[in-house]
FIMIMAR-162458 format. One record per residue: residue in one letter; x, z, y of N, C-alpha, C in turn; residue number from 1. Coordinates in steps of 0.1 Angstrom, whole numbers. Layout:
// FIMIMAR-162458
MIFI;a;X;Z;Y;X;Z;Y;X;Z;Y;NUM
...
This chain:
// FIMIMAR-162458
MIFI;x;3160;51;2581;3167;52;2568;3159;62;2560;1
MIFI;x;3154;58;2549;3148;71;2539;3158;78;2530;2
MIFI;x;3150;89;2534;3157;104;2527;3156;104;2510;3
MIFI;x;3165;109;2499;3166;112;2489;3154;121;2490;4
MIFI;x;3148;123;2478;3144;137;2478;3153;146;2462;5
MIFI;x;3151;160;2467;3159;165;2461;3160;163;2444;6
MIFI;x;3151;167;2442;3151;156;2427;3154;146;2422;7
MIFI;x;3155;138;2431;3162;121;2431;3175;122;2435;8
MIFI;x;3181;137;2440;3197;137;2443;3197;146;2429;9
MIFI;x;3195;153;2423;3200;160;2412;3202;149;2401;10
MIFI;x;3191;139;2400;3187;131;2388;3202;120;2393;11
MIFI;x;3208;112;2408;3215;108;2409;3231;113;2407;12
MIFI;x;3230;122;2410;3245;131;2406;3246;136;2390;13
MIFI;x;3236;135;2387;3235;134;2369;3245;120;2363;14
MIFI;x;3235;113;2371;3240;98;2363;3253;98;2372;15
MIFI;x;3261;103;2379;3276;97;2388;3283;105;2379;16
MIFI;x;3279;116;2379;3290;124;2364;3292;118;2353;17
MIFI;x;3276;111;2347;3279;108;2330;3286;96;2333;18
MIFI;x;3284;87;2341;3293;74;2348;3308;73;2349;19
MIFI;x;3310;84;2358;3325;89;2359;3335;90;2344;20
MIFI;x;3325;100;2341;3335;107;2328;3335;95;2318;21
MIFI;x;3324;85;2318;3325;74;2303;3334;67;2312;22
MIFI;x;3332;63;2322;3341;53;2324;3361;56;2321;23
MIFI;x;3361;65;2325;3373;72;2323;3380;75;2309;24
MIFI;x;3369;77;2309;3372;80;2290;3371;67;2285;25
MIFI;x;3365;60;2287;3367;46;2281;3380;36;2286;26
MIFI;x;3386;43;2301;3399;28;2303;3406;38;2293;27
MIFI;x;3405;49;2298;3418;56;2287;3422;56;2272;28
MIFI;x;3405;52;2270;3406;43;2254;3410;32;2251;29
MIFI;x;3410;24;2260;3411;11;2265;3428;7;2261;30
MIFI;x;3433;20;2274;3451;15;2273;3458;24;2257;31
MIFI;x;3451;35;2252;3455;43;2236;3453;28;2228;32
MIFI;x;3445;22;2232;3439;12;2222;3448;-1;2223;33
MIFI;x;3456;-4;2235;3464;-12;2238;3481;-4;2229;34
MIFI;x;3486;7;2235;3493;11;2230;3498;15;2214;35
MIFI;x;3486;13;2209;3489;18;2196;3489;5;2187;36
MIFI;x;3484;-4;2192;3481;-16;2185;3469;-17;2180;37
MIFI;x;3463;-16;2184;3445;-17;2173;3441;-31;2172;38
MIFI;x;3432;-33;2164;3425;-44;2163;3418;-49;2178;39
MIFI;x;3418;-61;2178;3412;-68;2192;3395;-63;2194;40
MIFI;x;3389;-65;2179;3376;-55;2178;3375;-42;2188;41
MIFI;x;3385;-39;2186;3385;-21;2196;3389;-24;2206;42
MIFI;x;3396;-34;2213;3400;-36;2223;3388;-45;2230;43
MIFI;x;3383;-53;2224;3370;-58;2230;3359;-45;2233;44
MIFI;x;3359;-40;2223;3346;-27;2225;3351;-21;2238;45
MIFI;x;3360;-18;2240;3364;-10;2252;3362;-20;2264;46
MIFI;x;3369;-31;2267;3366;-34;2277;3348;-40;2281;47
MIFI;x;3343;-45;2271;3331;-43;2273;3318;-33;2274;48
MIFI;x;3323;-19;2272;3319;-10;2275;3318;-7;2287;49
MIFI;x;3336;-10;2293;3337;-7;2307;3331;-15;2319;50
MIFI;x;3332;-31;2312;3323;-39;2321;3302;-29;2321;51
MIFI;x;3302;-27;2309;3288;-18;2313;3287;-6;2323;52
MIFI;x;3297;0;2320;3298;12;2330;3297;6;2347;53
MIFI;x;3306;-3;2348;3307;-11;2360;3294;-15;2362;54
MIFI;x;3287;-22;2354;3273;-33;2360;3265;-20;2366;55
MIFI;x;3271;-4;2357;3256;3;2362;3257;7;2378;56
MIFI;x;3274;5;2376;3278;12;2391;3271;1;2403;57
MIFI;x;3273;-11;2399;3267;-23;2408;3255;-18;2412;58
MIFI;x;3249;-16;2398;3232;-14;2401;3229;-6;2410;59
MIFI;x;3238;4;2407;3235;17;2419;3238;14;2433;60
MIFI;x;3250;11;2433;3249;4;2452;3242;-9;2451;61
MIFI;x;3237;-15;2445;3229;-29;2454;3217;-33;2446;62
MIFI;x;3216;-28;2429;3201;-31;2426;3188;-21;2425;63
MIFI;x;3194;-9;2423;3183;5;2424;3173;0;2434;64
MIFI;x;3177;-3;2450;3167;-5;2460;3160;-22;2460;65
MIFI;x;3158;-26;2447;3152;-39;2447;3144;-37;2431;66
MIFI;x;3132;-42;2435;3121;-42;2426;3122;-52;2410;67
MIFI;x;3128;-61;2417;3136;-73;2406;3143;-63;2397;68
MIFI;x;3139;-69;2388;3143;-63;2371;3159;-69;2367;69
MIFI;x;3165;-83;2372;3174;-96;2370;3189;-82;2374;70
MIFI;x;3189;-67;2382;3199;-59;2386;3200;-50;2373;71
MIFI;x;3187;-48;2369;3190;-34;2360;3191;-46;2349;72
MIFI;x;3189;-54;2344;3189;-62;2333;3204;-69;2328;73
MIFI;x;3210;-67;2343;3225;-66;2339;3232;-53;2328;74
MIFI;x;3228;-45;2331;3232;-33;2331;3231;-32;2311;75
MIFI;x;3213;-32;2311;3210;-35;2296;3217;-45;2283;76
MIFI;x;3221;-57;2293;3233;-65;2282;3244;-63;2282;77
MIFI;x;3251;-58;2294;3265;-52;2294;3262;-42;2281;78
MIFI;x;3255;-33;2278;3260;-27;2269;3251;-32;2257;79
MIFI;x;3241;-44;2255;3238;-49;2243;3255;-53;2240;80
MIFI;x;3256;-57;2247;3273;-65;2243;3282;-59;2237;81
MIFI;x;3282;-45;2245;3290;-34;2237;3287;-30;2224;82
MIFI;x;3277;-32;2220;3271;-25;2211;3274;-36;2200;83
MIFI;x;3270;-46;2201;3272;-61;2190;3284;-59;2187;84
MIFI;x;3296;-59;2194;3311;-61;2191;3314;-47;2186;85
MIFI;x;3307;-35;2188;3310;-24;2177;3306;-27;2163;86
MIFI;x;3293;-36;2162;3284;-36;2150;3292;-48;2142;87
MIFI;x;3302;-57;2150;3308;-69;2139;3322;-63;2137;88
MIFI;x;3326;-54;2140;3341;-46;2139;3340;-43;2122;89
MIFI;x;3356;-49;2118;3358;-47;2103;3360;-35;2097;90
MIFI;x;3362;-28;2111;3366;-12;2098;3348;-5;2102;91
MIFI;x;3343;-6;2106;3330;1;2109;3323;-4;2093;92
MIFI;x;3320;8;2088;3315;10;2074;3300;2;2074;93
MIFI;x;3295;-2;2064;3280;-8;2064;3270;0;2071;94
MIFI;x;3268;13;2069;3262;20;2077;3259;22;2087;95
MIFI;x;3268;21;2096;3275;22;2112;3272;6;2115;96
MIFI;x;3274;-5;2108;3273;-19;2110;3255;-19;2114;97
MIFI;x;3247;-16;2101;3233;-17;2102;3228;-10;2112;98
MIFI;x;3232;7;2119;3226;7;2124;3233;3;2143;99
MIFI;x;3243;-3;2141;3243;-10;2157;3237;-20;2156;100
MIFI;x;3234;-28;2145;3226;-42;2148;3211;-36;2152;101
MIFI;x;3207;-27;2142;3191;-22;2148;3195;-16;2162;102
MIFI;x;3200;-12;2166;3203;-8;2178;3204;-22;2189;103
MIFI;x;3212;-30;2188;3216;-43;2193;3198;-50;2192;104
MIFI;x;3196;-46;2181;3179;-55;2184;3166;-47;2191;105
MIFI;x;3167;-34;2192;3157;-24;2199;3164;-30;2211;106
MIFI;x;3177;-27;2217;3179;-31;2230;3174;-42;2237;107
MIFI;x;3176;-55;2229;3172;-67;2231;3156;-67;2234;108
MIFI;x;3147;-58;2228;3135;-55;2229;3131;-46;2235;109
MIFI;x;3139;-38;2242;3135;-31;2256;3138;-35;2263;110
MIFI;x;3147;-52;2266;3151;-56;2274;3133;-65;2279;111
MIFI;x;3131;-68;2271;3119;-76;2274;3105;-64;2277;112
MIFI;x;3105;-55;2272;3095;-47;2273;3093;-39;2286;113
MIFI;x;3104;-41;2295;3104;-28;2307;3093;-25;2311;114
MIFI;x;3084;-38;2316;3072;-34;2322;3064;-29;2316;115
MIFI;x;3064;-22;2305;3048;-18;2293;3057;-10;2290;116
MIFI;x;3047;7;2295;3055;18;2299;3057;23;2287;117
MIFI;x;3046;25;2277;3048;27;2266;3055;22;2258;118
MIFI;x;3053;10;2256;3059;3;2248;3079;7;2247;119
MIFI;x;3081;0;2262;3096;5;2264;3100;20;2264;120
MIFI;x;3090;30;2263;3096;41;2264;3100;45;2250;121
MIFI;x;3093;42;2240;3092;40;2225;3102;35;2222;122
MIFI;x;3104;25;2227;3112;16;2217;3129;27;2228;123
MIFI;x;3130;29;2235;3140;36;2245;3143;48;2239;124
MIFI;x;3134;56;2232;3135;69;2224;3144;60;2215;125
MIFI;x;3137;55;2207;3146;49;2195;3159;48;2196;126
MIFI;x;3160;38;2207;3180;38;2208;3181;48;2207;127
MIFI;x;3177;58;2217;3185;71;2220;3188;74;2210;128
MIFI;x;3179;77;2203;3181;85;2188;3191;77;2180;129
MIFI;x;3191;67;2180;3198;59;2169;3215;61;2171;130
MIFI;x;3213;60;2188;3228;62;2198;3231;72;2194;131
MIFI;x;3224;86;2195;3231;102;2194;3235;102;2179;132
MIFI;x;3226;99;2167;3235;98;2152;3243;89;2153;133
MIFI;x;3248;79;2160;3255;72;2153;3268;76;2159;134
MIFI;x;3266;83;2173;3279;92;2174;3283;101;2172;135
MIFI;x;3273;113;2171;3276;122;2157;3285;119;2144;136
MIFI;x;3277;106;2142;3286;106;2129;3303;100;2133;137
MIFI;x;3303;96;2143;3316;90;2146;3322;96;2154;138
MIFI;x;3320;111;2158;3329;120;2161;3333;133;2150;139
MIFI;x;3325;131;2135;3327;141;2129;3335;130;2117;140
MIFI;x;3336;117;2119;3349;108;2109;3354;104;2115;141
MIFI;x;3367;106;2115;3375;99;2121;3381;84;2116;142
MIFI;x;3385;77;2126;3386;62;2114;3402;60;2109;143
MIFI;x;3407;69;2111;3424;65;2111;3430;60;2114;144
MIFI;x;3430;55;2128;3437;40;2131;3456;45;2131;145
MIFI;x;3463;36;2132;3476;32;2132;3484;47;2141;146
MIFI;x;3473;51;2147;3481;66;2156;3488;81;2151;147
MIFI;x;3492;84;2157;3495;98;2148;3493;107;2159;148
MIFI;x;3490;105;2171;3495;114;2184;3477;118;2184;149
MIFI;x;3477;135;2184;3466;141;2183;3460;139;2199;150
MIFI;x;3470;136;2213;3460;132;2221;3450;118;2219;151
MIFI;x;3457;108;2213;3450;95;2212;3438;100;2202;152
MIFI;x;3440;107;2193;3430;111;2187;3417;116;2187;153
MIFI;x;3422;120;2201;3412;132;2208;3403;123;2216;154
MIFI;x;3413;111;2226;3405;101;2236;3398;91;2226;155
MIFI;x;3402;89;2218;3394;79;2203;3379;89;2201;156
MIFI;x;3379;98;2197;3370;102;2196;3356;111;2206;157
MIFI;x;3366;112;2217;3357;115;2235;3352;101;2237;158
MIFI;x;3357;88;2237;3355;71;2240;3338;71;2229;159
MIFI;x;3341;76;2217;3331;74;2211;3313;75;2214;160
MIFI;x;3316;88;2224;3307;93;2237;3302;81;2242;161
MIFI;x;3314;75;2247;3306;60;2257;3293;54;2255;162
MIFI;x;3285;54;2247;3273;46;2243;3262;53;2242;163
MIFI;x;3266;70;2238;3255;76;2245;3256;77;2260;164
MIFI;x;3266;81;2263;3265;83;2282;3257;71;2287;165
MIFI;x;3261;58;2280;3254;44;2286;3237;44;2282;166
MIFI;x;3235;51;2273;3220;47;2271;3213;58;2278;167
MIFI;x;3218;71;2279;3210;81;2286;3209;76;2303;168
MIFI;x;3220;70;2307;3218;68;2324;3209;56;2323;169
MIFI;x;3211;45;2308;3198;36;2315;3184;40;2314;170
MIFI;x;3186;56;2308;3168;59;2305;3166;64;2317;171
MIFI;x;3177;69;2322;3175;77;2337;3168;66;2345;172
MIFI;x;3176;55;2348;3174;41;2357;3161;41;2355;173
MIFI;x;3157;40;2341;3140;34;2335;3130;43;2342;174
MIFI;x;3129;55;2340;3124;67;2341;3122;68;2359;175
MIFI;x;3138;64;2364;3134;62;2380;3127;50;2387;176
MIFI;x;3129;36;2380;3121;24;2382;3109;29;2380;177
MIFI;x;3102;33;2369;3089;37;2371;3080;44;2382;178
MIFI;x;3093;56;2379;3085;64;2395;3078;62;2410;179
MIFI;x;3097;46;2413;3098;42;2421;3089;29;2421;180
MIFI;x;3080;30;2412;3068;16;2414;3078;2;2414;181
MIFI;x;3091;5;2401;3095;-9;2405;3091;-26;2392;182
MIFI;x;3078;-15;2385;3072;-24;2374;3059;-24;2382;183
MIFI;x;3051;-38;2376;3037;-45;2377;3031;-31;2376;184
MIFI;x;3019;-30;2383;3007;-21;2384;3004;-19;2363;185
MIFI;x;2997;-32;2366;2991;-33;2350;3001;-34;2341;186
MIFI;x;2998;-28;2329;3012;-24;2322;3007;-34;2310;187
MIFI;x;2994;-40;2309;2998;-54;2302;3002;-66;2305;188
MIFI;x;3010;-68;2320;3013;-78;2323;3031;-84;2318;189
MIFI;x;3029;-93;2322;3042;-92;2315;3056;-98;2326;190
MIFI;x;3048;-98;2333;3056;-99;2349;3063;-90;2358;191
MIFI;x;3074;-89;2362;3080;-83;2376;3074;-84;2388;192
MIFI;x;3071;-74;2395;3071;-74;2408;3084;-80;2414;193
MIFI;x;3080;-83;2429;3092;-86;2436;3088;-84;2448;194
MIFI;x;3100;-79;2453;3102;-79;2469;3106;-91;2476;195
């Protein structure tokens, strides 16, 4: 059985925390979002967030140790998905709309790019960045929904979190696939290794 090295247990208990707390914070947004009555919009975002949080957990027990790209590639549309169904949501202002679709389309393009280290790391900054303003801005407005109860308020806007915690653990994933030699040698190929 091979050993962690310590670095690869710090970098893993990184990602079990940010995992933990979105996931949590998202069923909790999930049932405020059931309770209060929200639009199906919000209630789809939630549980397709959660289905992402889940794919990453899969990944962790059964695709991290396989070279095949088809485990972490789950992980990347679970939350392309999330992301799309925030960006067609009616109360999300045009601003917030445009940039989840550029978001929704970088993703779709680092889905294809993993193996071309540059390339995906690039285009991987991007989301990040696009993910941390776009929740900045959607933890400093609030959208008003139907609630009055300052906790729902509070878990509406902790939930908001969810999309950065999801793109930072997939840069982690990326960042460790690499290390772990689990892309083609040549970084102009455009093929998977496999085990």
């Amino acid at each position: 059985m091979r050993t962690v090295k310590k670095e690869d247990t710090t970098i893993l208990t990184v990602q079990m925390i940010l995992i933990i707390i979105g996931l949590i914070a998202n069923i909790v947004g999930l049932f405020i979002s059931f309770t209060a009555d929200t639009s199906a919009y919000e209630k789809e975002t939630y549980i397709l967030t959660s289905i992402a949080f889940l794919s990453i957990i899969s990944y962790c027990l059964v695709g991290y140790r396989k070279k095949d790209r088809r485990y972490y590639l789950w992980t990347i549309y679970a939350f392309t998905a999330s992301i799309m169904c925030r960006g067609i949501a009616p109360y999300e202002t045009v601003n917030a709309t445009a940039m989840y679709f550029l978001i929704f389309g970088l993703t779709l393009v680092f889905a294809e790019r993993l193996n071309r280290k540059r390339e995906s790391v690039l285009v991987l900054n991007a989301i990040v960045l696009l993910v941390a303003i776009r929740t900045i801005e959607s933890l400093l407005i609030y959208r008003g929904f139907e609630t009055t109860s300052t906790v729902q308020r509070v878990f509406w806007q902790f939930s908001s979190v969810s999309s950065l915690i999801l793109i930072i653990t997939l840069a982690i994933i990326h960042i460790t696939r690499w290390n772990r030699g689990s892309y083609a040698k040549d970084a102009g190929e455009s093929t998977i290794t496999r085990e």
